[in-house]
C-alpha positions as CSV (number, residue, x, y, z in Angstrom):
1,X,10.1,15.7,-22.7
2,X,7.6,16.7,-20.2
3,X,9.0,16.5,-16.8
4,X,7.2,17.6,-12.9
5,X,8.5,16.9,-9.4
6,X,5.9,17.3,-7.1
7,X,5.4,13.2,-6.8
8,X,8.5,11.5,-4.9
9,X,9.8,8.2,-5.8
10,X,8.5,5.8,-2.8
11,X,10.3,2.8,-0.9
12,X,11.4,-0.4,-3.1
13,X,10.6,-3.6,-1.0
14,X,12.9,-6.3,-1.8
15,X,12.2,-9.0,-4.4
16,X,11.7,-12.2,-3.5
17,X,14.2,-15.0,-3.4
18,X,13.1,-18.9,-3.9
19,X,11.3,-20.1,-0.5
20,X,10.4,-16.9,0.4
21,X,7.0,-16.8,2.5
22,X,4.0,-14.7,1.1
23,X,0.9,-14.1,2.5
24,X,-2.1,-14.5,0.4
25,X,-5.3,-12.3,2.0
26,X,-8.7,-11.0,1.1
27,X,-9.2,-7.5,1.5
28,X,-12.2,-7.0,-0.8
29,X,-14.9,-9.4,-2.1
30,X,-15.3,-13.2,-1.3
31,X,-13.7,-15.9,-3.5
32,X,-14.4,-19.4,-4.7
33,X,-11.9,-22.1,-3.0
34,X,-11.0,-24.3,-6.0
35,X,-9.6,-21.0,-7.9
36,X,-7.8,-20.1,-4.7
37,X,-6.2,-23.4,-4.6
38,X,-5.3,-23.2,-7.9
39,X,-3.4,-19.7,-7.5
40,X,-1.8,-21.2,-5.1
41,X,-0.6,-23.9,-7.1
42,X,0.9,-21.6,-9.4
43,X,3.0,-19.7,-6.6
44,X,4.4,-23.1,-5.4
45,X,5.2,-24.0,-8.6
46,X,7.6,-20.7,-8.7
47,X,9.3,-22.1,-5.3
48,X,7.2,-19.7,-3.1
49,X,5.5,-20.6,-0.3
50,X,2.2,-19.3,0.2
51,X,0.2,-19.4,3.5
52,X,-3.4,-18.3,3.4
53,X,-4.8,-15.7,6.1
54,X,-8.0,-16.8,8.3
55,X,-10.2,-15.1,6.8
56,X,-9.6,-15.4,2.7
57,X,-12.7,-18.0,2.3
58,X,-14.7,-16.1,4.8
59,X,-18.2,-14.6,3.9
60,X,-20.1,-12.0,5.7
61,X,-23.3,-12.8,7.1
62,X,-25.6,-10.0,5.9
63,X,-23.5,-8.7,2.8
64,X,-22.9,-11.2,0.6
65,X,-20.4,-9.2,-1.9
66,X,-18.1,-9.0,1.4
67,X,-15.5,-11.9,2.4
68,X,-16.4,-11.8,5.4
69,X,-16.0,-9.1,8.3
70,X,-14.8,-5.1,8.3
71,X,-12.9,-5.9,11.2
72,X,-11.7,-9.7,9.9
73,X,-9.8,-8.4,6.6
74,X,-8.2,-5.6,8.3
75,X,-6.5,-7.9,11.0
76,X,-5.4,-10.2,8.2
77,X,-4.2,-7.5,6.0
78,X,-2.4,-5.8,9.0
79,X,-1.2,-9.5,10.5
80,X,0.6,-10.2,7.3
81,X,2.3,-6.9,6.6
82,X,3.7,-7.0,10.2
83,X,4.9,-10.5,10.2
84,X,8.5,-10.5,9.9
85,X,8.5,-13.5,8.6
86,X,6.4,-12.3,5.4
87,X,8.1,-11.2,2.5
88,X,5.2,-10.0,0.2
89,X,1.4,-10.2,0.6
90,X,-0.7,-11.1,-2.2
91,X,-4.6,-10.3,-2.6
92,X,-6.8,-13.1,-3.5
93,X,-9.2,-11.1,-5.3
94,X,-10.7,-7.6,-5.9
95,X,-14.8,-7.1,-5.8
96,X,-15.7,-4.7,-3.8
97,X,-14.8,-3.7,0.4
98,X,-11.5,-2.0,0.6
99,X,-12.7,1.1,1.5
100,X,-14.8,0.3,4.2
101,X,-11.8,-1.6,6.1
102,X,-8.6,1.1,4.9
103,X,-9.0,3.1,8.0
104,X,-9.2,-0.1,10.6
105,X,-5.5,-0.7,9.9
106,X,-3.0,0.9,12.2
107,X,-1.2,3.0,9.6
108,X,1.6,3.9,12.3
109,X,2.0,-0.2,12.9
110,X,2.1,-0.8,8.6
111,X,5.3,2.3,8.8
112,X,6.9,0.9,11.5
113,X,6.5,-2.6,9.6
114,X,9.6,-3.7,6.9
115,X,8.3,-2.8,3.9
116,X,7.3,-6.0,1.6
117,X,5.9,-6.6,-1.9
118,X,1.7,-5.7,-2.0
119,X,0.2,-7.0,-5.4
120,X,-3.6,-6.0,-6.5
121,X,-5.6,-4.3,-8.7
122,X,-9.1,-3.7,-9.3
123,X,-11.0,-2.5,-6.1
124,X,-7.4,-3.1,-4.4
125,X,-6.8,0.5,-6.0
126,X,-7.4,2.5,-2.5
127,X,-5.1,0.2,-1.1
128,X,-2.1,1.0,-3.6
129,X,-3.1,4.8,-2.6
130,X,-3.1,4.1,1.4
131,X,0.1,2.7,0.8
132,X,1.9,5.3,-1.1
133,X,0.4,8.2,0.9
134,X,0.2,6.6,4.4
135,X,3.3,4.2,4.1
136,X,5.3,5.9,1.5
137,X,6.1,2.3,0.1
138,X,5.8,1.4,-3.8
139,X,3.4,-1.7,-4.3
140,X,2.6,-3.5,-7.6
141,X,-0.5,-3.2,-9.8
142,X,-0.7,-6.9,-10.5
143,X,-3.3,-10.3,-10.7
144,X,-4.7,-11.6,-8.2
145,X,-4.1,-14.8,-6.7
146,X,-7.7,-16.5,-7.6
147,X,-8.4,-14.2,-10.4
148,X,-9.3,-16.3,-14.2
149,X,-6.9,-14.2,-15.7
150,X,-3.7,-15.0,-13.1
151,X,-5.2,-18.3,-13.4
152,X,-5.5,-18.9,-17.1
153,X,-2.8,-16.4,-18.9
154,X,0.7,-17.2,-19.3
155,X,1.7,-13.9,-20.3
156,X,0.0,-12.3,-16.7
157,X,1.6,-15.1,-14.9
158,X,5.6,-14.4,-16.3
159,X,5.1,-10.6,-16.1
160,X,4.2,-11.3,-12.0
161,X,6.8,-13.9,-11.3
162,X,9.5,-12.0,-13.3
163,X,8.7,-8.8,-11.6
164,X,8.7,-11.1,-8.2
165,X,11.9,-12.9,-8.4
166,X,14.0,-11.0,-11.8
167,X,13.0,-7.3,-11.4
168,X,15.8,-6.3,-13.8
169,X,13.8,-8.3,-16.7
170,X,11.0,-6.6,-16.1
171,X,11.9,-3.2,-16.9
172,X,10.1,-2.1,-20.1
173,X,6.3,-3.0,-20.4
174,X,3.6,-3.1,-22.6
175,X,1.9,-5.1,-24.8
176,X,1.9,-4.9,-29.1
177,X,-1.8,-3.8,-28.9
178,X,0.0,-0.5,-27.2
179,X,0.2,2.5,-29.0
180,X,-0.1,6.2,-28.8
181,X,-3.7,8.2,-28.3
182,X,-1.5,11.8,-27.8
183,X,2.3,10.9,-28.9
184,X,4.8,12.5,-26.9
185,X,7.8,11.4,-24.0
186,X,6.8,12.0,-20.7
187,X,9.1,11.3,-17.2
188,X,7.2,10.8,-13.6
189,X,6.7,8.8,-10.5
190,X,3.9,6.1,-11.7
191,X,0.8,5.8,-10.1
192,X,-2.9,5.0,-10.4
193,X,-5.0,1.9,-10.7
194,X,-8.9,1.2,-11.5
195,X,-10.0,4.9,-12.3
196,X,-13.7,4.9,-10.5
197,X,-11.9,4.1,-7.3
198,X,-9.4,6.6,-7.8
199,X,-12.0,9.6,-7.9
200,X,-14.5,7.7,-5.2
201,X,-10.8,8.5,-2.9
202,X,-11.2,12.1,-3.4
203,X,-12.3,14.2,-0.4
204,X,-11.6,11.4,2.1
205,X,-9.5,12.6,5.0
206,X,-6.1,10.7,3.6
207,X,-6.7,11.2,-0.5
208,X,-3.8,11.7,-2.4
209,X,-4.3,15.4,-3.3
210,X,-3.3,15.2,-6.9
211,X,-1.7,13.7,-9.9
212,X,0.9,16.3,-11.0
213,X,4.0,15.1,-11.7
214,X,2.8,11.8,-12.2
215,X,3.1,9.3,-14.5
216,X,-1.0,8.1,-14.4
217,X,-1.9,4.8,-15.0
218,X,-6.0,3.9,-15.7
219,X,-8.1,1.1,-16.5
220,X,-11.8,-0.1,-15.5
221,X,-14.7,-2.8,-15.7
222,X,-18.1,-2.1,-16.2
223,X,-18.3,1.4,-16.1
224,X,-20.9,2.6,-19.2
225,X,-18.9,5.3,-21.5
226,X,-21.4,8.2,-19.6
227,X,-19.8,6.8,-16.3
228,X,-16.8,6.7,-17.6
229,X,-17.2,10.4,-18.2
230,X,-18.8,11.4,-15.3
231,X,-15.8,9.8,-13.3
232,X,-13.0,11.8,-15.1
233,X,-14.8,14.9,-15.3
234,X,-14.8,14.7,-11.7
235,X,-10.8,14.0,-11.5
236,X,-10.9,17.0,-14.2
237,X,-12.9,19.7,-11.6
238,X,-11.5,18.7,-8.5
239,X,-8.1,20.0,-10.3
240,X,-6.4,16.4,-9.7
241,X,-5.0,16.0,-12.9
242,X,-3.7,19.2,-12.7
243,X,0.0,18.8,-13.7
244,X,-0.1,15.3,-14.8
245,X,2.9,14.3,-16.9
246,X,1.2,11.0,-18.8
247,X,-1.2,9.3,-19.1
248,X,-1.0,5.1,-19.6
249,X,-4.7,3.5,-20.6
250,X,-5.2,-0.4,-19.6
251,X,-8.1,-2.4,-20.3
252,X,-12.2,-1.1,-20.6
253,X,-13.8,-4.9,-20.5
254,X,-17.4,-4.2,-20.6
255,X,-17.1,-0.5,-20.6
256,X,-19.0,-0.2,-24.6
257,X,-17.4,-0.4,-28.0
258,X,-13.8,0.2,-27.6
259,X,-14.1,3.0,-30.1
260,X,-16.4,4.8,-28.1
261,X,-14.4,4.8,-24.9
262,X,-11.4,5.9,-26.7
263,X,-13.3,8.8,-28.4
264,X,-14.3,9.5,-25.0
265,X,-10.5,9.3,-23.6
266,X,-9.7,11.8,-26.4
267,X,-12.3,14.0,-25.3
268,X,-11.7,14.1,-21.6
269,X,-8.1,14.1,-21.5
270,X,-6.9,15.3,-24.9
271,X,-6.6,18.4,-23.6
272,X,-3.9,18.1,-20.9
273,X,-1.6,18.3,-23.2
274,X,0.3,15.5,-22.2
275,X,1.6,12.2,-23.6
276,X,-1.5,9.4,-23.3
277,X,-0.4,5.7,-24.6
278,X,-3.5,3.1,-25.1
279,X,-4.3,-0.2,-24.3
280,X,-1.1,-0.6,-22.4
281,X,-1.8,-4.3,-21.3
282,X,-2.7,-3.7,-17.6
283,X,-6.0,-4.1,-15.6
284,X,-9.1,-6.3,-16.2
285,X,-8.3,-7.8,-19.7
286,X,-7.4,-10.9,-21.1
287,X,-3.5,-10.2,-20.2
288,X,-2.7,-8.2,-16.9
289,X,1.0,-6.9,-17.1
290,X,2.3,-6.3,-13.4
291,X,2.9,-2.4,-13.2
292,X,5.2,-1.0,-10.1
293,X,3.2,2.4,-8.6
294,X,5.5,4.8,-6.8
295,X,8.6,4.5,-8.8
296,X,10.3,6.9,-11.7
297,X,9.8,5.8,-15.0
298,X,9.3,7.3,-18.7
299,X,6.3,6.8,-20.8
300,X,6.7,7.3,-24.7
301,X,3.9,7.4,-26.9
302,X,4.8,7.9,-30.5
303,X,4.6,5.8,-34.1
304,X,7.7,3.8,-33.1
305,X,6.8,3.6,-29.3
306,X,4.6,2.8,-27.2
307,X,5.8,1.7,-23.6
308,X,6.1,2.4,-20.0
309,X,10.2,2.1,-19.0
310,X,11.4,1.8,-15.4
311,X,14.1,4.4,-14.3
312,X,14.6,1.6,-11.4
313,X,13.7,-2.1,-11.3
314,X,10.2,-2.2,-9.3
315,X,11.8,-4.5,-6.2
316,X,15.6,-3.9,-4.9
């Protein structure tokens, strides 16, 4: 059993009760209306009630990737998290803008804000890091509300609203594709998200400053295996993985032949030494489990075993 303690379990929000008010914002990249509506059919359907920001369906004048303004998404983002009457706020959709709005929010506001429920993946990454290392609050790597795959899935849509509104279901995850790369039992504080945004945080003036004693969690889109590579070779210099405890691999859509990318896995982080399961069931494939980040947890990679356990259910 490999075990660390330099990564401290963060603040459980509350799950959610039937009727409880979520926000639904757009931190990142614009978003079509009909599959917005239809995310937010799904949510009603769970006896939620969801209330969209201002700004979801805006779009930026000069940058069309952006929904809408630096300064817009912020105050929705911020808005939500302070409204007491809020009880968890959902992103619409990832693409690409987190980082240039991360710094507009008032951190000392978000603290002095109840902590709530924060679901995202993708480019939402830097936001799950803000909120761990600015807020010290534990957020959920989960679909989005307009994204196919929230949309479309059944499997993604039980493993969010069980993790929502039973958190004591939802304790051991994983899919049957799971299974060990590097076998092994590993205990940490889970944390991580879409792996290119996880190095493109390093060296900015609030970056987390490493890994160790984590329990790491990665997955990506897109990103050519020589990317790929560059990417964690970087998290390798920089000495950020330093003192990881395990490593948990999601989904690679579009990243080359899946046996390529897992040679490359091997390669890069084989030598750590530490437990690494595969194809976990998280991130940009065709099933997106919700994963809690900043809470205890044991990973176990081996020929019986391959799945990521919660010491603690993910909401109180």
């Amino acid at each position: 059993m490999t075990s660390a303690d330099s990564l401290d379990s963060l603040i459980r929000p509350p799950r959610l009760r039937p009727g409880a008010k979520v926000a639904v914002v757009a931190p990142s990249g614009r978003l079509p209306a009909d599959r917005l509506e239809a995310g937010l059919d799904i949510l009603r359907g769970w006896d939620l009630d969801p209330v969209v920001a201002p700004h979801v369906l805006d779009r930026h004048r000069e940058l069309a990737y952006l929904a809408g303004t630096d300064e817009a998404r912020a105050h929705d983002l911020q808005d939500a998290w302070c409204d007491p009457t809020i009880e968890a706020v959902l992103c619409a959709r990832g693409g690409y803008g987190v980082q240039r709005m991360v710094d507009l929010l008032d951190w000392d506001a978000m603290r002095a804000a109840a902590p709530k429920v924060f679901v995202g993946y993708s480019d939402i990454t830097a936001l799950h890091e803000a909120f761990a290392v600015r807020a010290g609050v534990a957020t959920l790597h989960g679909p989005m509300v307009a994204a196919l795959t929230f949309l479309k899935d059944p499997a993604t849509q039980e493993s969010l609203r069980a993790t929502l509104l039973e958190p004591d279901t939802a304790r051991t995850i994983g899919l049957a594709t799971a299974r060990a790369l590097v076998p092994g039992s590993a205990r940490g504080i889970t944390l991580g998200g879409c792996v290119s945004l996880l190095a493109a945080d390093l060296g900015t003036p609030h970056a987390r400053p490493s890994a160790a004693g984590g329990l790491l969690l990665i997955e990506d889109i897109e990103e050519e295996p020589y990317r790929l590579d560059r990417i964690l070779t970087q998290l390798l210099r920089s000495g950020w993985l330093d003192g990881v405890a395990g490593i948990a691999l999601g989904s690679w859509a579009g990243c080359g032949p899946y046996e390529v990318v897992r040679a490359l896995m091997l390669d890069r982080l084989g030598g750590l030494g530490v437990p690494i399961v595969e194809e976990l069931g998280f991130g940009h494939g065709p099933t997106n489990l919700t994963v809690p980040l900043g809470v205890p947890a044991v990973l176990e990679a081996s020929l019986d075993a391959a799945t990521l356990t919660l010491d603690v259910p993910a909401l109180t």
